[in-house]
C-alpha positions as CSV (number, residue, x, y, z in Angstrom):
1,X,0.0,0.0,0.0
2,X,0.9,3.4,-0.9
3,X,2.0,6.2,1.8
4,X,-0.7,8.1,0.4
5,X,-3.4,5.0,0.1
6,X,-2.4,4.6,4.0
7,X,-3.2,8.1,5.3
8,X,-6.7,7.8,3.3
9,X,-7.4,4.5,4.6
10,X,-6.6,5.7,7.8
11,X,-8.8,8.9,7.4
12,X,-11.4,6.5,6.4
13,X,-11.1,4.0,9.6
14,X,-11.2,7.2,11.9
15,X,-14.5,8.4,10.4
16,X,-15.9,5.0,10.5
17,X,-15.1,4.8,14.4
18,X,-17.3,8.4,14.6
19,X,-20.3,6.5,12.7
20,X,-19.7,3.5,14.9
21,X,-19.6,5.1,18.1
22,X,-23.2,7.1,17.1
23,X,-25.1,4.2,16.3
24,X,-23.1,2.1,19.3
25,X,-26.1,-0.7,20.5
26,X,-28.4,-0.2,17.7
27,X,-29.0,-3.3,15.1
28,X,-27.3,-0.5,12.5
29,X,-24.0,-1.2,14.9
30,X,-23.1,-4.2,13.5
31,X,-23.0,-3.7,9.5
32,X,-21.1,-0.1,9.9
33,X,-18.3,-2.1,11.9
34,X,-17.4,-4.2,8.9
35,X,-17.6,-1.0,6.5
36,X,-13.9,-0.8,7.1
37,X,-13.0,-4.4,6.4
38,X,-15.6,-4.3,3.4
39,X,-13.4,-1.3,1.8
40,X,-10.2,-2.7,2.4
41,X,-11.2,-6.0,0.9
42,X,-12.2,-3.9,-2.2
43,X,-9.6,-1.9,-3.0
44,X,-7.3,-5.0,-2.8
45,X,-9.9,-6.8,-5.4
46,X,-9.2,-3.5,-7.4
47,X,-5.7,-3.3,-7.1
48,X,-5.4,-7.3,-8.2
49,X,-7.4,-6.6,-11.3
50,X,-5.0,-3.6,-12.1
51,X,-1.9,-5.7,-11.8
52,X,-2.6,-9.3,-11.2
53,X,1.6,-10.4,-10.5
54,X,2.6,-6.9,-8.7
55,X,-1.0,-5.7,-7.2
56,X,-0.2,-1.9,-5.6
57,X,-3.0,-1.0,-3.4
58,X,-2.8,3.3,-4.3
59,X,-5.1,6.0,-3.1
60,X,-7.2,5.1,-6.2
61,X,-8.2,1.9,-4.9
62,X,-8.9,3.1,-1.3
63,X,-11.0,5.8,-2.2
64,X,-12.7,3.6,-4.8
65,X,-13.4,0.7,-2.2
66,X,-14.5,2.9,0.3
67,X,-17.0,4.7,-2.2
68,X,-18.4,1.6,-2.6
69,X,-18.8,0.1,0.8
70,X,-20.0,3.6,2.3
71,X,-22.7,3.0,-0.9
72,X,-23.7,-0.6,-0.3
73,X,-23.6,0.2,3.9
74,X,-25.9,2.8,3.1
75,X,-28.8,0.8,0.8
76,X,-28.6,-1.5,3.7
77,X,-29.5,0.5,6.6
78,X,-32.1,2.3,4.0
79,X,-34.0,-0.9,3.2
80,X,-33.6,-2.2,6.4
81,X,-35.1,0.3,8.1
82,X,-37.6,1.1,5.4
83,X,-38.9,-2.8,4.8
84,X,-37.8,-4.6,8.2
85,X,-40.4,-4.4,11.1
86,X,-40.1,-5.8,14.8
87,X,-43.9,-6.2,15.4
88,X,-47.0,-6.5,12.5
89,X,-48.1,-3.2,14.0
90,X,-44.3,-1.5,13.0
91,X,-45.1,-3.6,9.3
92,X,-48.0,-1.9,9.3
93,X,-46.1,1.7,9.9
94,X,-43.6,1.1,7.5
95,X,-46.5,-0.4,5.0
96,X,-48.2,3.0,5.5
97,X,-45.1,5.0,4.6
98,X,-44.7,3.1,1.7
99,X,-47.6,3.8,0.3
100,X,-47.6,7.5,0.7
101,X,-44.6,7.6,-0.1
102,X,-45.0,6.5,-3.5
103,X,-49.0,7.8,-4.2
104,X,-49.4,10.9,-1.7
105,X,-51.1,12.6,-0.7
106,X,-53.6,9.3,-0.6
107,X,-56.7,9.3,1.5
108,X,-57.6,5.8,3.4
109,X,-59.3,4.6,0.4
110,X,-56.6,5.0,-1.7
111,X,-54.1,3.6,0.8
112,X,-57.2,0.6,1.1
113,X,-56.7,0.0,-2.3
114,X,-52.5,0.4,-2.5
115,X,-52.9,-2.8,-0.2
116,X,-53.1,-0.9,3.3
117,X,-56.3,-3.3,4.3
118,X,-56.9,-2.3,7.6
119,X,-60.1,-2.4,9.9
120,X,-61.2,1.7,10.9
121,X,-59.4,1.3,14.6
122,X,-56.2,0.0,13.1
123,X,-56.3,2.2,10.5
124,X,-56.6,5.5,12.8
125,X,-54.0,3.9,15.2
126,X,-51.4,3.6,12.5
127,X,-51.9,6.9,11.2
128,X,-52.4,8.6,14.6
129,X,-48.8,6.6,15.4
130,X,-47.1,8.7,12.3
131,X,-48.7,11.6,12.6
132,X,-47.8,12.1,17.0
133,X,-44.4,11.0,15.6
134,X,-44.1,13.6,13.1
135,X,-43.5,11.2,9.8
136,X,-47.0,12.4,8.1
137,X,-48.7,15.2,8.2
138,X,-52.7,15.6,7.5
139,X,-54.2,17.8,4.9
140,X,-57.6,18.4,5.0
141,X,-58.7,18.7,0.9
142,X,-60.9,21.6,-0.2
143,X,-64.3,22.0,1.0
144,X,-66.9,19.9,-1.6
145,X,-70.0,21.3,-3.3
146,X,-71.2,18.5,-4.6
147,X,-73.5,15.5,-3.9
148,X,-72.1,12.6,-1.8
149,X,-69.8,12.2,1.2
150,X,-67.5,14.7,1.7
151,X,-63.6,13.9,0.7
152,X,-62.0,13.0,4.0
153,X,-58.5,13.8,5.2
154,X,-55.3,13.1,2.7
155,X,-51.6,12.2,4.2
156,X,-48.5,13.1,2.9
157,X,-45.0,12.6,4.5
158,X,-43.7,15.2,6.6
159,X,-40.1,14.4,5.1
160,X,-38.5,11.8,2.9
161,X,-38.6,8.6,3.7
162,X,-34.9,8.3,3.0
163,X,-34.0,10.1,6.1
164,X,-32.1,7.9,8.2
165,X,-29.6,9.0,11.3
166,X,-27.5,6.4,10.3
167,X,-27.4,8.5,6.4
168,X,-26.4,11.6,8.8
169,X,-23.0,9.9,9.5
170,X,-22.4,7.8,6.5
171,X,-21.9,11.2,4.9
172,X,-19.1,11.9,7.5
173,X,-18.1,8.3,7.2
């Protein structure tokens, strides 16, 4: 490895400490502490393919291989957190997000027919849960002058759904 590969890798594995240390005894914890190891393994796969009989690890390959570890760490804990649930009730939470995510603003019919199928309590629990928490918000749509029912409430998310603490860091890391 190159003197200047070294004092990048070695930037690298100090920012990865900071990320570790922040999500420290969180299920996140365990795939950022082999982002170092994935990146070093990387650039040496790199550096072989460069120069099979005299492979030079340079600051090339380090910054390449940890590009691409920082990436894959990060569509990990994305999709983790955006498609992995603890409980049915979380399932239903991320289910929820999901959905208007992709359609808002949706009212409950549309979410019914996106695949939310919930009774009327679960329904208002789940969206009580994400609005108290700040992840949706509730628009009320304009007033109706026509026959029928009025349109009820619409949701829309209050960020994106791509927020993640852990993608706070990974930009440090």
């Amino acid at each position: 490895m190159t003197e200047a590969a070294i004092a990048l890798h070695d930037r690298k594995l100090s920012e990865e400490d900071a990320w570790a240390r922040r999500v420290a005894g969180t299920p996140q914890a365990a795939i950022v502490n082999r982002l170092g190891e994935n990146a070093s393994k990387l650039a040496l796969i790199c550096a072989i393919s460069r120069s099979p009989v005299h492979p030079q690890i340079h600051e090339a390959e380090v910054a390449w291989g940890w590009a691409l570890a920082e990436h894959c760490t990060r569509t990990i804990l994305r999709d983790a957190e955006r498609f992995l649930a603890d409980s049915e009730f979380e399932a239903r939470l991320n289910k929820a997000i999901n959905i208007i995510g992709k359609h808002g603003p949706c009212s409950r019919r549309v979410m019914f027919h996106k695949g939310l199928k919930l009774a009327e309590r679960e329904f208002r629990d789940v969206i009580n849960a994400l609005v108290t928490h700040g992840v949706i918000i509730e628009v009320q749509p304009p007033a109706s002058s026509g026959a029928g029912r009025p349109p009820g409430p619409r949701y829309v998310l209050a960020q994106s759904s791509g927020e993640l603490p852990a993608e706070e860091g990974a930009g440090d890391a």
